[in-house]
N, C-alpha and C positions, 0 to 999 in steps of 0.2 A: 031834551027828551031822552026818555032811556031805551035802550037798545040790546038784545038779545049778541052775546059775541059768543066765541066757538075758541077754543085754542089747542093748534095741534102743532105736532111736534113730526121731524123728521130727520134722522140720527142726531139728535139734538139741538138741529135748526127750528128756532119755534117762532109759530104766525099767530097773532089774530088774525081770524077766519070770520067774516060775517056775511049772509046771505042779504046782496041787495039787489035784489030783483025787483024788488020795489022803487030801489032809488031812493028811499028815504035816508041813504047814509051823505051825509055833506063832503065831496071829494076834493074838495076847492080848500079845507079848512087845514092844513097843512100842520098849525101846532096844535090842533088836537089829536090829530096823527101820532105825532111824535109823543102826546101826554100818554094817547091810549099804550102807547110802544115801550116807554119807559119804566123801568124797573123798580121804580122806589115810587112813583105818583099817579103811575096808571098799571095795566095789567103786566107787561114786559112782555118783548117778544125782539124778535131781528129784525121783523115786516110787519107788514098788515096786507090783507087780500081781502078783496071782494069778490064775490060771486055773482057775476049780470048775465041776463038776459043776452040771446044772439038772438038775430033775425034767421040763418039759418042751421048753425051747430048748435053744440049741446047747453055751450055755457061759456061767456066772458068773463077769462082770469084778470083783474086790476090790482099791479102789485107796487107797494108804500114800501120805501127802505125804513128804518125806523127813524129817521130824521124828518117823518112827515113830506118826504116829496117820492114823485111816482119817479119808478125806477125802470129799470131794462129788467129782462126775462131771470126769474130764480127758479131754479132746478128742484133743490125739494121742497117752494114752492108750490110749485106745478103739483108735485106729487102731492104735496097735501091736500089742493087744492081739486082734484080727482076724489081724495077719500071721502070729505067734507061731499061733492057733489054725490056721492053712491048714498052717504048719510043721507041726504036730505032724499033721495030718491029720486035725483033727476038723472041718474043713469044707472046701466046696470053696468057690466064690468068691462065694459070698452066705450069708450069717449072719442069724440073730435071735438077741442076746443079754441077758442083763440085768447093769443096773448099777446103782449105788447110785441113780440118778435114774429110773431106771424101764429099759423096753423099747427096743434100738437095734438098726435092720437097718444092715447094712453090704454091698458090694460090695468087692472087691478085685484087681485086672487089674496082674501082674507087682507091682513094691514102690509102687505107688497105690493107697490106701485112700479109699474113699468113704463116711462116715458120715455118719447120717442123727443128727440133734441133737432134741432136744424142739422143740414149738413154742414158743413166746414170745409173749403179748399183751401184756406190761407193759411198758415202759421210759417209766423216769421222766425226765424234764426239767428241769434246774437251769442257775442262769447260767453255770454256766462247767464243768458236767459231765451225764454222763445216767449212769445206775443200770440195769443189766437183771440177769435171772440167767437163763443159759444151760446147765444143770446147773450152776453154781458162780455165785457173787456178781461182779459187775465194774462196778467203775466207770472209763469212757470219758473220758478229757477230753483235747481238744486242743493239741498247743503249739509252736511258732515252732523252736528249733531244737532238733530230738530229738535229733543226731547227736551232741551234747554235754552233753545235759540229764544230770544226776544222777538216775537212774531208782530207784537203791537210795535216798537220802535221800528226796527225794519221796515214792518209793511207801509208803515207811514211816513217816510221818508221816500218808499218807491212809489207808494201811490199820489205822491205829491210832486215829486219830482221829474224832471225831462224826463222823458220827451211826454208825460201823461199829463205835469201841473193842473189847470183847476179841474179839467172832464174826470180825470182821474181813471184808473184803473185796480179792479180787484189782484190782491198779489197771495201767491200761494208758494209755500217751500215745501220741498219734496226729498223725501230721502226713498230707496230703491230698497224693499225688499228682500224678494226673490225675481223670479224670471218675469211675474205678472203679478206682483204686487209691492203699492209704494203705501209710505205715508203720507199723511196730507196734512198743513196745517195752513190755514186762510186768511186775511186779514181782506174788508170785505168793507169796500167803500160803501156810506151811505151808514153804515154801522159804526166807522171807525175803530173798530177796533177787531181782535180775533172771535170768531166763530164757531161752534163746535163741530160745522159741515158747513157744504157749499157745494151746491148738484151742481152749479154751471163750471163751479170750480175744478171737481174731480173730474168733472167730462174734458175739461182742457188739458187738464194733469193726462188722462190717460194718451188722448190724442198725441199731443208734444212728448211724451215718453216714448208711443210708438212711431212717430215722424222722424225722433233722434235714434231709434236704434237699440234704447234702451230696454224693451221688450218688441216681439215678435208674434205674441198672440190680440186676438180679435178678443177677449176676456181677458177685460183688467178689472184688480182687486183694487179698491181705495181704500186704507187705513186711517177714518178721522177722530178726531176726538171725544165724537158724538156716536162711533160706530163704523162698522164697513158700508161701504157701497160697490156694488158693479157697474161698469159700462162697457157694454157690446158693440159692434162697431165692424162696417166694411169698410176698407182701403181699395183706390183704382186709383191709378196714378197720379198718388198723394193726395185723392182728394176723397171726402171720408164721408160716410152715406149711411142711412139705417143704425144712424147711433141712438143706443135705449139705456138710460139713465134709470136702475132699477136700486132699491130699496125699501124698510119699512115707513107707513106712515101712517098716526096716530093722534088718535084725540084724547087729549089731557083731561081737558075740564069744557067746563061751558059758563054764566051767568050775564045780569045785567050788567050795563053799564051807562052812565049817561055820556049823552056824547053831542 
């Protein structure tokens, strides 16, 4: 059958976006996921989302890495998947929705999405990396010169390797700025390979940057390849509360598709 799809982008993380509040989309079907995801045989994108029905919130986020299998919580994501719901007019400019990670309120003022992230007590500490998970897994580690670093071989080596082998982990390199602002560059399981952003990404990035020391403000800047993001954020004795994952997020195109 064919199918109406949506594709939106957010600092250049881009989703098919389809409305299935009907449930006519087949979630079970895992390589057609992956066709629809793909760059050269289907539409391309990092994910896939759906948009379902709650029994009591606004709207159930369902997020597809582009290997056609469902995945943990994506950060702009979420945000897209906010703009995608004002589209369609199932809300106005503040949401309560759920996602694979639990409960997320959102704000959204013109294509600026404000999402609110879980809190986070954990981040681990290693010598030459830290560990958090932000609805998804991420390991942070810093390095000298990112603008040339191999992010695909790299990242694929740590995302495969102890202590994370086959669950794997999202891996992100970081170089420091200024006082409150880093760069980011992702390599983002489930995609296998680098990304132009990663909302769960740079929420981890900022949190581990401020857990190390490395800034001292509650407003960190994200430098990614797709754009900046912010995340806002309270500390109380290491453990981190009212963190909001803000950037743009936008609608590309739209058309059929069969599926």
């Amino acid at each position: 059958m064919k199918g109406h799809f949506y594709k939106y982008q957010g600092t250049g993380n881009d989703f098919v976006v389809i409305d299935n509040r009907s449930l006519e989309f087949d979630k079970s079907n895992s390589k057609n996921i992956a066709k629809l995801c793909n760059r050269r045989f289907g539409i391309g994108a990092d994910g896939l989302i759906l948009l379902e029905k709650h029994a009591t919130l606004d709207f159930k986020m369902v997020y597809f890495n582009a290997d056609g299998n469902e995945s943990s919580m994506c950060g702009n994501g979420g945000r897209c998947i906010v703009a995608f719901a004002k589209f369609l007019g199932v809300i106005g400019n503040e949401t309560t929705f759920e996602a694979i990670d639990g409960v997320h309120k959102a704000e959204i003022d013109d294509d600026v999405v404000k999402l609110q992230m879980q809190d986070v007590s954990i981040i681990q500490t290693f010598e030459n990396h830290q560990f958090l998970d932000t609805g998804s897994p991420h390991h942070v580690e810093l390095v000298e010169n990112l603008i040339d670093f191999d992010v695909k071989a790299n990242g694929a080596k740590i995302r495969y390797g102890k202590p994370y082998d086959e669950e794997g982990s999202n891996v992100n390199f970081v170089k420091q700025i200024s006082s409150d602002k880093f760069a980011v560059r992702t390599y983002e399981r489930g995609v296998e390979d680098e990304t132009l952003s990663c909302g769960t990404g740079v929420t981890a990035v900022a949190l581990a940057m401020h857990k190390s020391g490395k800034t001292t403000s509650n407003k960190v800047i994200l430098e990614t390849q797709g754009g900046d993001l912010s995340i806002t954020f309270k500390e109380n004795n290491e453990v981190y509360t009212n963190i909001w994952l803000i950037g743009p997020a936008t609608q590309v195109f739209k058309g059929e598709v069969e599926w």
